[in-house]
KEKE-3310 file (N, C-alpha, C; in steps of 0.2 Angstrom, whole numbers, plus 5000, padded with zeros to 4 digits):
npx = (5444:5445:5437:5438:5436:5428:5422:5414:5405:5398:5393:5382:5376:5370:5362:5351:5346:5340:5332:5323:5318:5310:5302:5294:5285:5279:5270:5266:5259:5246:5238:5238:5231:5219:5216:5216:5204:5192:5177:5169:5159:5143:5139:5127:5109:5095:5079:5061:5046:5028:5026:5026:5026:5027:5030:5041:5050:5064:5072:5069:5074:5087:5090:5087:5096:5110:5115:5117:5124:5135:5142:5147:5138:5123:5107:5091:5075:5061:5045:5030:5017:5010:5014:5016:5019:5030:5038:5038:5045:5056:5060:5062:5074:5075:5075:5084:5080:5066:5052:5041:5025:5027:5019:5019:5032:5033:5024:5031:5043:5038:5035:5045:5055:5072:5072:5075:5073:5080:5081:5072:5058:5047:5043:5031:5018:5008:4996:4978:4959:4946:4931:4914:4902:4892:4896:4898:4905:4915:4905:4898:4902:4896:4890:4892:4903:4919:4932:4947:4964:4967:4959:4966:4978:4992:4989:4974:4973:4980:4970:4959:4962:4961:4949:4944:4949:4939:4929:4920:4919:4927:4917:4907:4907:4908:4923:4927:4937:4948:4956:4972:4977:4970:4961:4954:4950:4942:4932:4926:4920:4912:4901:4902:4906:4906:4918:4936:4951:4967:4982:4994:4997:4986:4973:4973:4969:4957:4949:4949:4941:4929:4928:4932:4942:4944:4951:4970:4979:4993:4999:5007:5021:5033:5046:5063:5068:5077:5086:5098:5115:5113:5121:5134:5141:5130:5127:5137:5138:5125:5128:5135:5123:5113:5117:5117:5101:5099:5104:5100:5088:5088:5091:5081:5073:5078:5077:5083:5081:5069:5064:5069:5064:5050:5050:5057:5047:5035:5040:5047:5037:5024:5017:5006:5009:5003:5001:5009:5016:5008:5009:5022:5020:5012:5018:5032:5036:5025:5021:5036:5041:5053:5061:5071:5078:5085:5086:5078:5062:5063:5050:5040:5040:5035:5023:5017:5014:5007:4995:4994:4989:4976:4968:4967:4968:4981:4991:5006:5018:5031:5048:5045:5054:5065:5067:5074:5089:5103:5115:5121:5117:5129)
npy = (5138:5139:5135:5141:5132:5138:5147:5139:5135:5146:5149:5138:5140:5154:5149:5141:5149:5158:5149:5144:5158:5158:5147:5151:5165:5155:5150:5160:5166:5159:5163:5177:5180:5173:5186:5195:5192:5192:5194:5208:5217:5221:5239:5245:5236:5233:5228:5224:5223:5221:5233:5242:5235:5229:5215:5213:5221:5216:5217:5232:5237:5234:5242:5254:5257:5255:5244:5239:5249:5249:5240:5242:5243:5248:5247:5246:5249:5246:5249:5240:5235:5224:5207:5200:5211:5212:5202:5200:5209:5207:5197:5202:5210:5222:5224:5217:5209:5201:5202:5193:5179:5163:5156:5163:5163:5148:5147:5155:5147:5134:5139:5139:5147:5151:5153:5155:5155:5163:5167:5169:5181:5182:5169:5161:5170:5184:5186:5190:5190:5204:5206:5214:5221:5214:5200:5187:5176:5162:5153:5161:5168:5159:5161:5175:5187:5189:5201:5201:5200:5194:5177:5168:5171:5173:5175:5174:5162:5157:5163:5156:5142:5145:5147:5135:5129:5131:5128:5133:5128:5134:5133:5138:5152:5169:5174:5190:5199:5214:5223:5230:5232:5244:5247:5235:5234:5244:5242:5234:5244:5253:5240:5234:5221:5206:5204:5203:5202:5205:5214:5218:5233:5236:5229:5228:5242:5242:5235:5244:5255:5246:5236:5220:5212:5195:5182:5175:5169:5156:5150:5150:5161:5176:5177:5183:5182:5179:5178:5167:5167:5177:5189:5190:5200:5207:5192:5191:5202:5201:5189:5200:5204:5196:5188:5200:5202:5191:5191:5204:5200:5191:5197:5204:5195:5195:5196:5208:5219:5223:5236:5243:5239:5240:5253:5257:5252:5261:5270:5266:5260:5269:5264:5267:5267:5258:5248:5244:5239:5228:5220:5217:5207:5201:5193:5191:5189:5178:5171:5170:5176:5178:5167:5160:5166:5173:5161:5149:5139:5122:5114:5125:5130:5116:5116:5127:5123:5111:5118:5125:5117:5112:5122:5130:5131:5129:5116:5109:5104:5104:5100:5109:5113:5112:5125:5133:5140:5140:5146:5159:5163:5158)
npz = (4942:4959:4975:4991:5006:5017:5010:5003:5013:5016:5004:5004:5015:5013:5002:5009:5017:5009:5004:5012:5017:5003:5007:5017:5009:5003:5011:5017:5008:5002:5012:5012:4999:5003:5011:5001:4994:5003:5009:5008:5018:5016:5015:5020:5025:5021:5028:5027:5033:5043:5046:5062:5079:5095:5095:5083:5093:5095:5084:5083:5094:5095:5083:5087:5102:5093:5092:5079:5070:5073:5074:5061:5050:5042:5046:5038:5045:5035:5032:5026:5016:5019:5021:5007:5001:5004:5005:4990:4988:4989:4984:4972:4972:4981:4994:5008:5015:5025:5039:5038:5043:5045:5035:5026:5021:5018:5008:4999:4996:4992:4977:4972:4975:4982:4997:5015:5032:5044:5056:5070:5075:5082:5092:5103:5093:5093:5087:5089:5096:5094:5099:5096:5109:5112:5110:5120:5120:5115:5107:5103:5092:5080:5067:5062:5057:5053:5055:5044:5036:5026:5019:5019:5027:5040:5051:5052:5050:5061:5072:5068:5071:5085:5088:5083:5094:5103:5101:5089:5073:5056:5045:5053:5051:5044:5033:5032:5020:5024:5027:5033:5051:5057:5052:5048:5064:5062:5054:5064:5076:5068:5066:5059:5057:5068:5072:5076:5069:5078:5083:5098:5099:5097:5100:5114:5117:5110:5114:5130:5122:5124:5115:5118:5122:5115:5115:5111:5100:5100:5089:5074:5069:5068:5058:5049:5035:5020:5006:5004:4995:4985:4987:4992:4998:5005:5012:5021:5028:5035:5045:5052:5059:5062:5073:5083:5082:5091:5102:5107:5107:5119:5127:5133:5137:5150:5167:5174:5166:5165:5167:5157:5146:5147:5147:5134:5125:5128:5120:5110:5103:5103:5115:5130:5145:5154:5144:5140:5150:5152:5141:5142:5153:5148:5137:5139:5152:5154:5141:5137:5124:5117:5121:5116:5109:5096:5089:5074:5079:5073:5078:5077:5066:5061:5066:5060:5046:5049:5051:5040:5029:5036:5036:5026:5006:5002:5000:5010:5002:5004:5016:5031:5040:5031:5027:5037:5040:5050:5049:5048:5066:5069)
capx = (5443:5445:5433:5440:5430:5425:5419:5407:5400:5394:5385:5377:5372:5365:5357:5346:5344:5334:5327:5318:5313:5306:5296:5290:5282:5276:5265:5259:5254:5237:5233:5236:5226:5215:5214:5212:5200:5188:5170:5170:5151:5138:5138:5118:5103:5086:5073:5056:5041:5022:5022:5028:5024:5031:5033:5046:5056:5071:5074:5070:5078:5093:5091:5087:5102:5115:5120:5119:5128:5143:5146:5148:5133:5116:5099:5087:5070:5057:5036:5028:5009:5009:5020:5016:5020:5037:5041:5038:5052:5064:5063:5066:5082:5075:5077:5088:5076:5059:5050:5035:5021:5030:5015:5022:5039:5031:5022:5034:5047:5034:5035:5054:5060:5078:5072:5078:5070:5088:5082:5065:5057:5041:5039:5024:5014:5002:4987:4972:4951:4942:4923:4908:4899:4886:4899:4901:4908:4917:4900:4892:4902:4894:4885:4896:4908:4926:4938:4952:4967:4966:4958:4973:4984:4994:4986:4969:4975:4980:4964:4954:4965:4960:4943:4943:4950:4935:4922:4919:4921:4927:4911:4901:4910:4911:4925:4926:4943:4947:4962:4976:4974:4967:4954:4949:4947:4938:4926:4922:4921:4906:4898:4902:4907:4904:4923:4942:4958:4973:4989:4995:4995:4978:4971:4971:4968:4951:4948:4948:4935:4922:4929:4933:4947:4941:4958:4974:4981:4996:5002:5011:5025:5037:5052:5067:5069:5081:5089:5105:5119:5115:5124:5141:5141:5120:5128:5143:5132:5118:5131:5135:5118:5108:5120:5117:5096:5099:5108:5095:5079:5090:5092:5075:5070:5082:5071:5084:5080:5063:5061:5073:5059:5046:5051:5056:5038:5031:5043:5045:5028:5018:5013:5004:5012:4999:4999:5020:5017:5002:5014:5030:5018:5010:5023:5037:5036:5022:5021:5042:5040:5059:5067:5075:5083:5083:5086:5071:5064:5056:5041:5036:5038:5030:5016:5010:5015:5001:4989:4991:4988:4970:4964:4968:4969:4987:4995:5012:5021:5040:5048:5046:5060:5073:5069:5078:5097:5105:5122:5119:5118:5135)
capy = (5143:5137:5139:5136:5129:5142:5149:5134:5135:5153:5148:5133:5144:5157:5144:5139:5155:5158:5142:5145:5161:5156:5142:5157:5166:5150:5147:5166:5169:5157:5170:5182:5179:5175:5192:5201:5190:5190:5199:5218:5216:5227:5244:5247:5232:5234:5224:5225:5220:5225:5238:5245:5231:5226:5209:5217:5222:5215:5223:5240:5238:5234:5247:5260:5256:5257:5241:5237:5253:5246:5233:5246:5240:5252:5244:5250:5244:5247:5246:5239:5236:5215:5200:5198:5214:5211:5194:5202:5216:5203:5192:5207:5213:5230:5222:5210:5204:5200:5197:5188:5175:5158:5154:5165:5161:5140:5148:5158:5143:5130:5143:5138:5153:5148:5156:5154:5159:5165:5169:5169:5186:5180:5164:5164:5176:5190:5186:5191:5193:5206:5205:5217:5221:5210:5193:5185:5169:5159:5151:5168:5170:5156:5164:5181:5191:5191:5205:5197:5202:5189:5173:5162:5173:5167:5176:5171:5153:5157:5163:5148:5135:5148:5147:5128:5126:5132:5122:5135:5128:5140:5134:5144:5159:5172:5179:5196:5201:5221:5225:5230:5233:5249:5244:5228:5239:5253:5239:5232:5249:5252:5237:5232:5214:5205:5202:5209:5199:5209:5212:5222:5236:5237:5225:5233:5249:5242:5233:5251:5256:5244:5230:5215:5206:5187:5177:5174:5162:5153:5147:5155:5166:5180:5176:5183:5179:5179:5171:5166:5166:5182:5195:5190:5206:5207:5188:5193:5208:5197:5186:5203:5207:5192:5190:5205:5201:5186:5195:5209:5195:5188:5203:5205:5189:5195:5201:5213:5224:5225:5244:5245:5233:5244:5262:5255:5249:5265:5276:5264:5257:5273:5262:5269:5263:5253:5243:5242:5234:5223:5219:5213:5204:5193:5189:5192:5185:5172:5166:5170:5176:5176:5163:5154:5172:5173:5153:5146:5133:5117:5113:5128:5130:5112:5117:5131:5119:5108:5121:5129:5112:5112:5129:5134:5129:5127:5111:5110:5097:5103:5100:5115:5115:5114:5131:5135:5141:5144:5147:5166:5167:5157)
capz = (4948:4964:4981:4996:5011:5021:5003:5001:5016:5016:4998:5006:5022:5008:5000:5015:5019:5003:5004:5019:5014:4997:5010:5022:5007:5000:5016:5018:5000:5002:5018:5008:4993:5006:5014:4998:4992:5007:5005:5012:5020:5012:5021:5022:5020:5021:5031:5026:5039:5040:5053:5070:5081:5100:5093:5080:5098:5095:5078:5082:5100:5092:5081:5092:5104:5090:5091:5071:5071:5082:5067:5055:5046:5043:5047:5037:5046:5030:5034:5019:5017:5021:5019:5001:4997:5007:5001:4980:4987:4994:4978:4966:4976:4985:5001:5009:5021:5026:5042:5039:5046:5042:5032:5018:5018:5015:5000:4993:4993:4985:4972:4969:4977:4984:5004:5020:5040:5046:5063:5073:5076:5090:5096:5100:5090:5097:5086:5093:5092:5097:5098:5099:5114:5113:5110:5126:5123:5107:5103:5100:5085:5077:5061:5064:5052:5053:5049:5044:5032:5021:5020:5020:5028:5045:5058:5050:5049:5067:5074:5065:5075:5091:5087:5083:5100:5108:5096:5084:5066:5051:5043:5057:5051:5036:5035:5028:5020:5026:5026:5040:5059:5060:5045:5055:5072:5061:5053:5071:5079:5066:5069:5051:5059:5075:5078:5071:5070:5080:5087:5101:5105:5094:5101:5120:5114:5105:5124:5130:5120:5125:5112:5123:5118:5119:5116:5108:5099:5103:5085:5071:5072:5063:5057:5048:5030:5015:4998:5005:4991:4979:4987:4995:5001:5011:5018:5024:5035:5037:5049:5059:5061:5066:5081:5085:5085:5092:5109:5110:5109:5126:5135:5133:5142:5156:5170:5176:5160:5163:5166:5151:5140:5148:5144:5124:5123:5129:5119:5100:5098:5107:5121:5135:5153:5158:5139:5138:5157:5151:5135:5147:5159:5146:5133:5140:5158:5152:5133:5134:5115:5115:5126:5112:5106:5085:5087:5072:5080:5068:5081:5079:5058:5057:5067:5055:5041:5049:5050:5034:5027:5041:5037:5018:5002:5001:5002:5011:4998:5006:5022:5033:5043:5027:5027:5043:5040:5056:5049:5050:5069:5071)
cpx = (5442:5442:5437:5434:5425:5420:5413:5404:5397:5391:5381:5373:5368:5359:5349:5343:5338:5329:5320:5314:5309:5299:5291:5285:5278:5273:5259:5256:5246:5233:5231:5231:5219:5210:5212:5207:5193:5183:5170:5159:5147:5135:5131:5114:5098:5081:5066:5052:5034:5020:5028:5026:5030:5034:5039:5051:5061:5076:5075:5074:5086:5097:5092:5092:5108:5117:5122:5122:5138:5147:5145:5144:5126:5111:5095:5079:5066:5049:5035:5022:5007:5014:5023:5020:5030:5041:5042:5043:5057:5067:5066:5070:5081:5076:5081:5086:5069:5057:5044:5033:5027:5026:5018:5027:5038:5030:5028:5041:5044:5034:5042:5059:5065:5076:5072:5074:5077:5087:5073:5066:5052:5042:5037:5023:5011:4997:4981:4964:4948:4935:4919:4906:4895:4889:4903:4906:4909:4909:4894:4894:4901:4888:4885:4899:4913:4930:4943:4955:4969:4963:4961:4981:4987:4991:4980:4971:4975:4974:4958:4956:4962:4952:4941:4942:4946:4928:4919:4922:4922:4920:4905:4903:4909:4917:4928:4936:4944:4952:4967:4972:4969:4960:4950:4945:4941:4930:4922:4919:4913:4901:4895:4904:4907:4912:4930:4948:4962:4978:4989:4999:4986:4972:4968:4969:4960:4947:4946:4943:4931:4923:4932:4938:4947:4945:4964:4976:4990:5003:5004:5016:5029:5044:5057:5069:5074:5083:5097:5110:5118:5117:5129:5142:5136:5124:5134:5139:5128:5124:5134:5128:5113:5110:5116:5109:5095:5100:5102:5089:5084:5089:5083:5069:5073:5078:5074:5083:5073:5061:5065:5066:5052:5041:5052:5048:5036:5036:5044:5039:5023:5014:5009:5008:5009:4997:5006:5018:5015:5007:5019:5025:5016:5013:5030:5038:5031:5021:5030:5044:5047:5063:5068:5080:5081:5083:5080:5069:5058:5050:5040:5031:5033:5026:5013:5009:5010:4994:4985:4988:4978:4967:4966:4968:4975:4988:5002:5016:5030:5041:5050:5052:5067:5072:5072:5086:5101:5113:5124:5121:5125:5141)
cpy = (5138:5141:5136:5134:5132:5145:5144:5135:5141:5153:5144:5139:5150:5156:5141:5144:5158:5154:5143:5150:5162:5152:5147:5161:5161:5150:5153:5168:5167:5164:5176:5184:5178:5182:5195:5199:5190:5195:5205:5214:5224:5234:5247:5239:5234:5228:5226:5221:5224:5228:5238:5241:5230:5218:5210:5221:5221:5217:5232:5242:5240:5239:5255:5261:5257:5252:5237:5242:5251:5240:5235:5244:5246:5250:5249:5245:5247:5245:5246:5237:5229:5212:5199:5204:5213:5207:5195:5207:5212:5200:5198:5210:5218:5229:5217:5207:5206:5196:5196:5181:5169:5153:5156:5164:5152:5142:5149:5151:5136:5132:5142:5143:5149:5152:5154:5157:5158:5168:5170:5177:5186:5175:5162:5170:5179:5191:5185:5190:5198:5208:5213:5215:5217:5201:5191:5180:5168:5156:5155:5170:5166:5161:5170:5181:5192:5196:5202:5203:5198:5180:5166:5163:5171:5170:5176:5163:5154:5158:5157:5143:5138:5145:5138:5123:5127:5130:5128:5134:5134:5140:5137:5150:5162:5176:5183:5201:5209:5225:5226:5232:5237:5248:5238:5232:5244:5249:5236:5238:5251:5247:5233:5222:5213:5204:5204:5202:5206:5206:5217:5227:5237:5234:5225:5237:5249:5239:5239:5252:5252:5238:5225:5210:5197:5182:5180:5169:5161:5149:5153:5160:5170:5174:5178:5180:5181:5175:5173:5165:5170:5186:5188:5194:5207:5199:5189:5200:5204:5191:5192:5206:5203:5190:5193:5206:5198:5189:5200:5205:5192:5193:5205:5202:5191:5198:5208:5220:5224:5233:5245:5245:5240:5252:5260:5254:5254:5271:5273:5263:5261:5270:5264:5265:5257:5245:5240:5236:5226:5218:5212:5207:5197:5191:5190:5186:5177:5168:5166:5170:5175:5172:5158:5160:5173:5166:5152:5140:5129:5116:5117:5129:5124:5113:5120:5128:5117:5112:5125:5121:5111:5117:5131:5130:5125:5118:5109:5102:5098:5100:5106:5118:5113:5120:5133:5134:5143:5148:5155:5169:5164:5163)
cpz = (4954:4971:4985:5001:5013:5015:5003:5006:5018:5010:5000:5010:5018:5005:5004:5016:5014:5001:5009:5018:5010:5002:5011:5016:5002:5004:5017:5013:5000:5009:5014:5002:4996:5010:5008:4996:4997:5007:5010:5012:5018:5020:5024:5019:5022:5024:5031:5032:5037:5045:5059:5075:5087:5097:5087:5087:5095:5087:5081:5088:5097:5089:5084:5095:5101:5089:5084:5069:5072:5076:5061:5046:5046:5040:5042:5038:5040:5031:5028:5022:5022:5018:5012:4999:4999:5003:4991:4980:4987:4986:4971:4966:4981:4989:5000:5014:5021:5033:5040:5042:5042:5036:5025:5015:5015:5010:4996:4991:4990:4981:4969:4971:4984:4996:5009:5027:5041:5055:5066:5075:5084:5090:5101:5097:5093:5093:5090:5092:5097:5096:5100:5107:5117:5113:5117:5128:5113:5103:5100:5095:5079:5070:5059:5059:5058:5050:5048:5037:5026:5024:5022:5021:5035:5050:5056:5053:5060:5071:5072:5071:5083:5092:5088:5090:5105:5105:5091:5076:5061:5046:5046:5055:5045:5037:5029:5025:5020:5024:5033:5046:5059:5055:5048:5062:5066:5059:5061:5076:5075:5064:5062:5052:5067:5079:5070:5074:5072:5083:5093:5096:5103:5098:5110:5119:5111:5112:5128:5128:5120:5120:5116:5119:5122:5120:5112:5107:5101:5099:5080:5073:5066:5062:5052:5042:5024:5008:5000:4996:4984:4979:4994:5000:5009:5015:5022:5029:5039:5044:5053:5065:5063:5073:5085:5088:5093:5102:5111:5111:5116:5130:5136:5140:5149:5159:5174:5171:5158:5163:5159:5145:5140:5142:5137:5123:5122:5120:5111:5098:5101:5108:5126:5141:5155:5151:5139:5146:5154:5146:5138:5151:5153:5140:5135:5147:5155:5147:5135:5127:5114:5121:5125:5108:5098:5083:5081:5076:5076:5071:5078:5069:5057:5060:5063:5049:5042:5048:5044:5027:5028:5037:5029:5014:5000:5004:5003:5008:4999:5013:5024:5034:5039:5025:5031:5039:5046:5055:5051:5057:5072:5069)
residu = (UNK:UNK:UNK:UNK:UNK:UNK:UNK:UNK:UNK:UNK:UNK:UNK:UNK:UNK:UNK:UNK:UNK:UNK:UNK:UNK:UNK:UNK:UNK:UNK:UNK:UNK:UNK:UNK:UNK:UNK:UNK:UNK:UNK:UNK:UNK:UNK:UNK:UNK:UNK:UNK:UNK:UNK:UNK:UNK:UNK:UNK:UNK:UNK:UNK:UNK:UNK:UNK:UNK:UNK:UNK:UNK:UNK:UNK:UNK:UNK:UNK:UNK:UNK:UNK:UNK:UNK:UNK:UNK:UNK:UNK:UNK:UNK:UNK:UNK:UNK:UNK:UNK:UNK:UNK:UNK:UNK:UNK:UNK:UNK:UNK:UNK:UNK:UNK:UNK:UNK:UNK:UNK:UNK:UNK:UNK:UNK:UNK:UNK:UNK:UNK:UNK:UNK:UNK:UNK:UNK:UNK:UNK:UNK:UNK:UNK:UNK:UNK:UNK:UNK:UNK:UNK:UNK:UNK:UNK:UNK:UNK:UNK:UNK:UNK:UNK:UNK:UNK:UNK:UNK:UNK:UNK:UNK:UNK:UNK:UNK:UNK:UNK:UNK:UNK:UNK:UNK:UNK:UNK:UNK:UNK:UNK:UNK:UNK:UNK:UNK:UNK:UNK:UNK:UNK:UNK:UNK:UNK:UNK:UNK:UNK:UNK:UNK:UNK:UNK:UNK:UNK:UNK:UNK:UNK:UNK:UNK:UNK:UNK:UNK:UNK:UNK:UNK:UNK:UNK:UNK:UNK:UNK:UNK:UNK:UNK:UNK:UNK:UNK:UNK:UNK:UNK:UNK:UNK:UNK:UNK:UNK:UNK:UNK:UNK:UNK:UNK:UNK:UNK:UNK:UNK:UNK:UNK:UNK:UNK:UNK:UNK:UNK:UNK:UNK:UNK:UNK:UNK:UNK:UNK:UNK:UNK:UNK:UNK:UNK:UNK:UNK:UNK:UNK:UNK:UNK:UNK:UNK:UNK:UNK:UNK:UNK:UNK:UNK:UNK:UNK:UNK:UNK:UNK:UNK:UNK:UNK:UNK:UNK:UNK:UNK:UNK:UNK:UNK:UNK:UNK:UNK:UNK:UNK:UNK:UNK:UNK:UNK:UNK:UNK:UNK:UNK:UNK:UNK:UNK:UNK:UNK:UNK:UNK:UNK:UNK:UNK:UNK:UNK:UNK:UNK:UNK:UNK:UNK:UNK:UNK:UNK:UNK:UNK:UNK:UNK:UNK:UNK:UNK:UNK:UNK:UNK:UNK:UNK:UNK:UNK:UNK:UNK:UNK:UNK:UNK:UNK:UNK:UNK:UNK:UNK:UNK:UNK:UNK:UNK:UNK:UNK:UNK:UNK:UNK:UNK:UNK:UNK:UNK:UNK:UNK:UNK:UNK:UNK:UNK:UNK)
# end
């Protein structure tokens, strides 16, 4: 059988033609396998913390506004009693986050648990002291009762280093362990101790009634914790949704959204106007609790790391700051 010319060359020109597109589906196949394979983000997580707290702003703000909404994700903020009970949810799967003291998130990874700070929630913190009527000065709580919430919990630790810093030793002190905010304020109020660990809004509100808030400290802070790589699914979220903190802790800082900041204060954390103001004026304008956004930053982890060392039992045998993950808010 015989081709003639023009015959071969419309098989060759076929040939090629099929060549190229065998290539063309050789190149897009790995896309493809890529797209089916790529992780569908978990449509609800859960963030545990201990309480309703202005310094928890840029969580609930967030939440409030919709914008964990908008990335087809649903927040669930979750109040649990304290850190520990938070951090024993997180590690047994029922939550996919925890904010806590960064004191807790060092234990529970000395402990071998694989955990992660994925975003700062305050830096600075909002721990407080508020004293009886009769305590004038840091040296009057020499040989006084502390409420506190645990002995070698991080706003304990934190107040110690306050106190330290005004020549009060922990050895002048007892300190009486009580339980949460309102149980501290309820102990000091019956005159069951000379002086209360707090946070805002408690903390003014206990001012008000004739308890004098004597300082605040300066150290420890929340932050934003997880066990990166057991759900595919929670990290794949977890990357639309620390963003999305990270965004609402700046707009925060922005002084053009102070009446915004305000009104939220008064309206999430049933603030009074004159305590939402008080709030804005002296962490927001002054400490600057967020003007690094959800960034973690290591100063601040290896500072509590020194103090939990100073002031408790524990001894920090990790480096703090390999707990920071930032990969989350890229």
């Amino acid at each position: 059988m015989q081709i003639s010319k023009r015959g071969i060359g419309l098989v060759v020109r076929r040939l090629k033609l099929i060549s190229g597109l065998a290539g063309t589906v050789l190149l897009v196949s790995p896309y493809l396998a890529m797209a089916q394979t790529a992780v569908e983000p978990a449509k609800k997580i859960t963030i545990g913390n201990n309480g309703v707290y202005p310094t928890y702003y840029s969580l609930y703000a967030a939440a409030d506004r919709g914008h964990f909404k908008q990335t087809g994700i649903d927040v669930e903020l979750l109040g649990m009693k304290d850190d520990s009970t938070c951090l024993r949810a997180l590690i047994g799967g029922s939550i996919d986050g925890c904010v806590v003291n960064v004191d807790g998130a060092i234990r529970v990874a000395q402990g071998g648990q694989n955990i992660k700070i994925v975003a700062s929630i305050t830096d600075p913190p909002v721990n407080s002291i508020n004293v009886a009527p009769d305590i004038k000065s840091y040296a009057d709580l020499k040989g006084k009762n502390i409420a506190v919430f645990g002995t070698e919990e991080g706003s304990t630790v934190a107040i110690l280093y306050l106190l330290a810093q005004n020549g009060v030793s922990p050895k002048d002190l007892t300190l009486l362990t009580v339980g949460g905010s309102s149980e501290r304020l309820a102990a000091l109020k019956a005159k069951q101790v000379s002086a209360a660990v707090t946070v805002a809004p408690g903390s003014y509100q206990a001012s008000d009634q004739g308890l004098p808030l004597l300082g605040s400290a300066d150290v420890n802070n929340f932050v934003l914790v997880t066990i990166p790589g057991r759900s595919a699914a929670v990290d794949a979220a977890l990357h639309k949704v620390i963003p999305i903190i990270d965004k609402t802790a700046r707009s925060i800082m922005d002084p053009a959204n102070k009446d915004q900041v305000i009104a939220d204060m008064q309206r999430l954390f049933k603030m009074s106007p004159v305590h939402a103001a008080r709030f804005y004026d002296e962490y927001v304008v002054e400490a600057k609790f967020l003007k690094n956004g959800a960034v973690p930053q290591a100063a601040s982890v290896k500072r509590v790391a020194d103090l939990v060392n100073t002031y408790t039992t524990t001894k920090v045998k990790i480096d703090p700051t390999s707990l920071i993950d930032t990969r989350f808010l890229k």
